[in-house]
C-alpha positions in Angstrom: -7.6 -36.4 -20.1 -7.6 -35.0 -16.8 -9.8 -37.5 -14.9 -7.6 -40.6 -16.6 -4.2 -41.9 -16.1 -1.6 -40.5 -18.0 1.5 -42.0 -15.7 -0.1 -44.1 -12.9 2.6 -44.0 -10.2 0.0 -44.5 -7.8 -0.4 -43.8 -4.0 2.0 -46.3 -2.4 4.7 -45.9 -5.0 5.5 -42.4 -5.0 7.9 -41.3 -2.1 9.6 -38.3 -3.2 -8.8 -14.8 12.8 -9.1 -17.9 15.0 -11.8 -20.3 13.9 -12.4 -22.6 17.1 -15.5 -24.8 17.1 -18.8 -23.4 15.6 -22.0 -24.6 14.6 -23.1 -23.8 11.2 -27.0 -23.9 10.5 -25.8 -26.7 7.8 -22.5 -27.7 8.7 -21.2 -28.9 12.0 -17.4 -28.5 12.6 -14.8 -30.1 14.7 -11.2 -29.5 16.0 -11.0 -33.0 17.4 -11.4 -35.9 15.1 -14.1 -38.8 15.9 -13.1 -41.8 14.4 -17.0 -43.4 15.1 -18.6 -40.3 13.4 -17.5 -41.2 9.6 -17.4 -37.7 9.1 -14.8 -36.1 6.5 -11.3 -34.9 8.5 -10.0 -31.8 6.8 -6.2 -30.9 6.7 -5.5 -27.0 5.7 -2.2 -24.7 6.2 -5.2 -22.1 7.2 -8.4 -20.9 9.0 -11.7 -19.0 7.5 -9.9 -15.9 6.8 -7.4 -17.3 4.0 -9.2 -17.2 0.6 -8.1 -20.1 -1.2 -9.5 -22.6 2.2 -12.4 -20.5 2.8 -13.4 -21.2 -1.0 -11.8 -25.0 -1.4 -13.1 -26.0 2.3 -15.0 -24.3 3.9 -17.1 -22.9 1.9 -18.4 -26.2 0.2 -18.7 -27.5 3.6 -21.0 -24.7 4.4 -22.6 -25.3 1.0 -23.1 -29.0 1.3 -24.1 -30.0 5.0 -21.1 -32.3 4.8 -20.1 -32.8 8.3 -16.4 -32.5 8.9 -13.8 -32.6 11.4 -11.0 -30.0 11.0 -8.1 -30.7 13.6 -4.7 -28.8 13.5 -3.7 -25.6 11.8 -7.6 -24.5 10.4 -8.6 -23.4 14.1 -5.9 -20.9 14.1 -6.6 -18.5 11.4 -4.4 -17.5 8.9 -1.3 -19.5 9.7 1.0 -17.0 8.2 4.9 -17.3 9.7 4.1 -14.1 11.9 0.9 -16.3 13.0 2.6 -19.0 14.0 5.4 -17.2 15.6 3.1 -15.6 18.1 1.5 -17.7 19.0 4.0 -20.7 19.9 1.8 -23.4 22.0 -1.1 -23.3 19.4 1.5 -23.7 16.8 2.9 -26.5 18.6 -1.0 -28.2 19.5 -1.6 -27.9 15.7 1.3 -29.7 14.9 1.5 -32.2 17.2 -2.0 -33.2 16.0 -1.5 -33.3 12.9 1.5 -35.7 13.3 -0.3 -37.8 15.5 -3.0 -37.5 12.8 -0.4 -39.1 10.2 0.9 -42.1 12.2 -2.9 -43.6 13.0 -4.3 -42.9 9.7 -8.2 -41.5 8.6 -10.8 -42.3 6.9 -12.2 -40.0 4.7 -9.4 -37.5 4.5 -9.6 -34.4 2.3 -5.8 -32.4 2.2 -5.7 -28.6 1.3 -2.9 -27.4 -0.3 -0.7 -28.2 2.8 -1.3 -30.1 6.4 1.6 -28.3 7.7 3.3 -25.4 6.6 6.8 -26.9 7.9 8.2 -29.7 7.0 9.3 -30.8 3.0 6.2 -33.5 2.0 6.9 -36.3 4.5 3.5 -35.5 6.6 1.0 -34.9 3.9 2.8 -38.6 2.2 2.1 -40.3 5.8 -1.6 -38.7 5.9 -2.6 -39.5 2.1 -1.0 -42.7 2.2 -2.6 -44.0 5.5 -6.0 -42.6 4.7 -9.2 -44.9 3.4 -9.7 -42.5 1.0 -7.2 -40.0 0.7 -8.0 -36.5 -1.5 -5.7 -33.8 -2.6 -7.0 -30.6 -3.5 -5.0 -27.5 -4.2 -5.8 -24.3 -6.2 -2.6 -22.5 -7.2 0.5 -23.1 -9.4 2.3 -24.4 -5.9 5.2 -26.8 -8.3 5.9 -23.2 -9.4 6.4 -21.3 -5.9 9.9 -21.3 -4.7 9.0 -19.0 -2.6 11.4 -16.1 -0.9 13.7 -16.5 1.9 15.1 -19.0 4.6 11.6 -20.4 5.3 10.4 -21.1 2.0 13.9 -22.7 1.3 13.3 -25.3 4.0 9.8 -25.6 3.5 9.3 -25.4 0.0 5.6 -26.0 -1.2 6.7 -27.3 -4.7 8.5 -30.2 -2.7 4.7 -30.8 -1.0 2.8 -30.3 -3.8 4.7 -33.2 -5.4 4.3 -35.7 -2.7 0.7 -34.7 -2.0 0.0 -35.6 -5.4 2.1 -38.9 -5.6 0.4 -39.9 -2.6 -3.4 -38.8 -2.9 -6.1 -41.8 -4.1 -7.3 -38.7 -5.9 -6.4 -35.3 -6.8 -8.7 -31.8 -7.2 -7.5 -29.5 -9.4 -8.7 -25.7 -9.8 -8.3 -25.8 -13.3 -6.8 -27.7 -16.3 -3.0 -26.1 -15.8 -3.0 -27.9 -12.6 -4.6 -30.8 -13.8 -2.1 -31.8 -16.1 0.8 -31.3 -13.7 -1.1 -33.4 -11.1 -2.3 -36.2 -13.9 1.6 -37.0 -14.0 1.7 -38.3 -10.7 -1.8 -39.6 -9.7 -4.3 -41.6 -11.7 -7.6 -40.1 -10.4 -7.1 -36.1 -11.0 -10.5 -34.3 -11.8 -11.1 -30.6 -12.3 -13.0 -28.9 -9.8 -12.9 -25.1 -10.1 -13.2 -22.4 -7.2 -16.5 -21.6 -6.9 -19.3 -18.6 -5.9 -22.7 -18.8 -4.7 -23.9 -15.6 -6.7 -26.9 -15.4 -4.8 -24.7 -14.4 -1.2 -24.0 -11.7 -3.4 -26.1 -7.6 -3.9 -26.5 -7.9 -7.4 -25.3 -4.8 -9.5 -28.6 -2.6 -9.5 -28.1 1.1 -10.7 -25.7 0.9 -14.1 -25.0 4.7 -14.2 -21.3 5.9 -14.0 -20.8 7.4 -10.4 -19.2 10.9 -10.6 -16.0 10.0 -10.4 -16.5 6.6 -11.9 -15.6 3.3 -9.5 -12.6 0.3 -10.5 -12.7 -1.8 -7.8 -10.2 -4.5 -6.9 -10.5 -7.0 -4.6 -7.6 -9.4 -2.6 -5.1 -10.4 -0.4 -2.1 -8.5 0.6 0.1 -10.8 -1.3 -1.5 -10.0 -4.3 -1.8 -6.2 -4.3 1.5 -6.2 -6.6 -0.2 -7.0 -9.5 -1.5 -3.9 -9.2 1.5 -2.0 -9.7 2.0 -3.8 -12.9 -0.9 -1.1 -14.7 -0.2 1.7 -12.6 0.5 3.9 -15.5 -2.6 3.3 -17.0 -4.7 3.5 -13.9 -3.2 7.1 -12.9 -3.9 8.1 -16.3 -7.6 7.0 -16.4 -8.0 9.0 -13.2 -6.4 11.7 -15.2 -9.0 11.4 -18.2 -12.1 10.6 -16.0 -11.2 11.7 -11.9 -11.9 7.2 -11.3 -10.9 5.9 -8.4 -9.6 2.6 -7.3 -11.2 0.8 -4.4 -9.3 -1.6 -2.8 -11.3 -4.3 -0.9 -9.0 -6.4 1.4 -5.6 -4.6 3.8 -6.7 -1.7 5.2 -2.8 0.0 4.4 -0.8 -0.3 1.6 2.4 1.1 -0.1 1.7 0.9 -3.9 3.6 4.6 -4.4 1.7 6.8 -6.5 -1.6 4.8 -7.2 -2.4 5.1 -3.4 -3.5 8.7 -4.2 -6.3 7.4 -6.1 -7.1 5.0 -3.9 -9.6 4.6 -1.5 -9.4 1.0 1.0 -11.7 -1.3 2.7 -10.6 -4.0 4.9 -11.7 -7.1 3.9 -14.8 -9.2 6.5 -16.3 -11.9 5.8 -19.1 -11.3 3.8 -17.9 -7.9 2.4 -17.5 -7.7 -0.9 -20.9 -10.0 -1.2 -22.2 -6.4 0.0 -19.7 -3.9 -1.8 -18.7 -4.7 -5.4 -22.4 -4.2 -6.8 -20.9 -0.3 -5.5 -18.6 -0.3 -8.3 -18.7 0.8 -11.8 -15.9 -1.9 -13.3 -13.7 -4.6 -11.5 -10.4 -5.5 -12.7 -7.5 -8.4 -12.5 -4.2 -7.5 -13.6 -2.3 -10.3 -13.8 1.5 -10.9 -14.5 2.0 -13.6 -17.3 4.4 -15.8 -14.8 4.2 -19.9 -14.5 3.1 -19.5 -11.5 0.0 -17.1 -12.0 -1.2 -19.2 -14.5 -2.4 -21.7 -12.2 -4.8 -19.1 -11.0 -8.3 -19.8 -10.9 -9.9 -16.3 -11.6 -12.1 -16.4 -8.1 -12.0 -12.2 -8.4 -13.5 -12.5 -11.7 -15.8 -14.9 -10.0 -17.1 -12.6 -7.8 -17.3 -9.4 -9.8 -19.4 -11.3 -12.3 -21.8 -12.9 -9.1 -22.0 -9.4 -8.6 -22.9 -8.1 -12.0 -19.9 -6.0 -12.6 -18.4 -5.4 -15.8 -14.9 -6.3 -15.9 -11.6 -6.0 -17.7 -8.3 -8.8 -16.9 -5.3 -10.3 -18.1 -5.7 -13.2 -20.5 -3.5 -15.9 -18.1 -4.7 -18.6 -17.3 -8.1 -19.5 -16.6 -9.0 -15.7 -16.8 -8.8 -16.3 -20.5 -11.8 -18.9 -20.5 -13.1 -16.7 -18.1 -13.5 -13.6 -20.0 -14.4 -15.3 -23.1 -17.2 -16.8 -22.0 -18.3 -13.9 -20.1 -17.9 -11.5 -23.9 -15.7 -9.1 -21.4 -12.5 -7.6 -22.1 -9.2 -8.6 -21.7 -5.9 -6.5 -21.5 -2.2 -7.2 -22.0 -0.4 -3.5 -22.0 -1.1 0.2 -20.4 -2.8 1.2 -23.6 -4.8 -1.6 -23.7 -5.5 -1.2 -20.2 -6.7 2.3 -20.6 -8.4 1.8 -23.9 -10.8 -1.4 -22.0 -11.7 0.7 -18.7 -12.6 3.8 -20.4 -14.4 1.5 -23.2 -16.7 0.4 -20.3 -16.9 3.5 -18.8 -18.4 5.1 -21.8 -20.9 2.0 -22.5 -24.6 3.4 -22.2 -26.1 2.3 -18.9 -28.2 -0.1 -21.1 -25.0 -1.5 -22.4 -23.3 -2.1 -19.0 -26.6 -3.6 -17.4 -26.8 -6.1 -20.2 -22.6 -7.3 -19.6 -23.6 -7.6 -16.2 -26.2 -9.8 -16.2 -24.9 -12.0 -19.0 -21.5 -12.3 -17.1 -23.7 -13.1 -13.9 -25.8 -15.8 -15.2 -22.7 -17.6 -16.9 -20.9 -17.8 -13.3 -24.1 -19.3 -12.2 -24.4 -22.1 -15.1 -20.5 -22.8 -15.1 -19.0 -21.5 -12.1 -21.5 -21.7 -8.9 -21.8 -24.6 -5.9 -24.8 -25.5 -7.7 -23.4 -26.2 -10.9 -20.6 -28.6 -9.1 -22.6 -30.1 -6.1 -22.7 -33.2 -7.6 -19.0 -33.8 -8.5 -17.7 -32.3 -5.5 -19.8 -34.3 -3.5 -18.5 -37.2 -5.5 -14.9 -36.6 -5.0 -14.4 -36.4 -1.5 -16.4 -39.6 -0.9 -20.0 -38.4 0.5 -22.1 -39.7 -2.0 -20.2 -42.9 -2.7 
């Protein structure tokens, strides 16, 4: 039911690393809008460097052609509070334009998550409402995250997330958990999930366990916390077998004991394309929380575009995931222990074949391909 109305409240009813200008070999981007053009504007709380944009925007514009302006916050990277802090005249550019953005109106405008990350919903309600067609996309559980401390208390994405929804012609979902919050509020809501181009990526190759054996994890900073949740069971496999974790995204961490074992790679663009096929297993750990299961399971993605066997938690999406995938999924430290060294042990034969099935599965169900079409569709370039 997620591309039907199941409470049509409708858009007018509701009220509730610096990017710059570049020229992609497909894709031409803007930081200034041109209203003659009839290009697609963009609105994201981030630049390039944030996963969740780079995969919902940027990457399908690089995919597609689509031609695109992208005023405000993308052309200044991250746009994390210490971001924006530092760097107080862009921050004030960004938002300037994007207000001036919401009193004119657009027309093709696709929204990301946020168009500012201040503010409690009245923006992205002006931009959506005001828009020809106006497109909400988000990608995370974001009616679950309260968030932690003053800022997050006067900004609060939940707030946004609810009046980007009540306001959008149409919403993209990541998966179905986010559908059926977002089908409450708008009457066009259609499932769109992150997706991977698995041929950007170095396919696994050479399926024997390296001495000592390779879990690789890749992520944000954020995010590294999940891995404290299996801790136990990671120190003990690298008890039992010498393995070693490989963490590809902040270059320091402080997750106690584990960072013995570990060994880290800051994250570039275009780096774990190159670096997961180095690995012998990838893994997800993933606390069973409201919000994580909005997840969409873009690690999982990209170990399996990469041919990597893999073990994660059954939230979410991981769970359709896995299963359709025939990998493994864990819930405790002895299941945790009892799946990595269950792949470790697999012959080389038995590995190659995971690999490959997992891969070509990502590339049936889970690639740009596979969703062209529908994406395409949604933000108004084929219609």
């Amino acid at each position: 039911m997620h591309a039907t109305t199941v409470a049509a409240r409708g858009k007018h009813l509701f009220d509730g690393h610096s990017l710059g200008t570049g020229f992609d070999s497909r894709c031409r981007y803007r930081d200034a809008v041109d209203h003659t053009s009839g290009s697609l504007t963009c609105l994201a709380p981030y630049g390039r460097r944030a996963g969740s944009t780079r995969v919902r925007v940027f990457d399908w514009l690089d995919f597609t052609g689509v031609r695109a302006d992208l005023p405000g916050y993308p052309s200044l990277g991250m746009g994390s509070g210490r971001d924006l802090l530092s760097h107080p005249a862009a921050f004030l550019r960004a938002e300037v334009t994007t207000r001036a953005l919401a009193r004119q109106g657009l027309g093709r405008l696709l929204v990301h998550r946020e168009a500012s990350p201040i503010g409690r919903g009245r923006t992205e309600q002006r931009l959506l409402r005001r828009a020809e067609l106006a497109v909400y996309d988000f990608d995370d559980a974001l009616q679950h995250d309260l968030g932690h401390g003053r800022a997050a208390a006067l900004f609060p994405k939940a707030r946004k997330v609810l009046a980007a929804c009540g306001a959008a012609d149409r919403v993209l979902a990541g998966n179905d958990y986010l559908a059926d919050y977002a089908a409450q509020w708008c009457d066009d809501v259609r499932v769109i999930p992150s997706c991977v181009r698995p041929q950007a990526y170095s396919p696994k190759t050479n399926f024997v366990i390296a001495d000592p054996p390779r879990v690789v994890w890749v992520g944000s900073r954020s995010t590294e916390r999940e891995l404290a949740a299996i801790a136990d069971a990671l120190l003990e496999l690298n008890r039992r077998t010498g393995a070693r974790l490989l963490v590809i995204g902040y270059a320091h961490g402080d997750l106690g004991p584990l960072e013995d074992i570990i060994d880290r790679r800051a994250w570039v663009e275009g780096g774990p394309e190159r670096w997961l096929a180095e690995g012998d297993l990838g893994i997800m750990p993933l606390l069973d929380i409201p919000y994580n299961r909005g997840k969409c399971g873009y690690k999982l993605l990209q170990y399996a575009a990469a041919a990597l066997p893999m073990v994660a938690s059954p939230v979410g999406v991981n769970t359709k995931i896995l299963a359709s995938t025939a990998m493994a999924c864990a819930t405790s430290d002895d299941e945790w222990l009892d799946a990595m060294q269950a792949l470790i042990a697999l012959s080389s034969d038995s590995r190659e074949a995971c690999g490959r099935k997992a891969r070509e599965v990502i590339e049936r169900q889970f690639s740009f391909d596979a969703w062209e079409s529908r994406w395409m569709s949604a933000v108004g370039a084929t219609e």
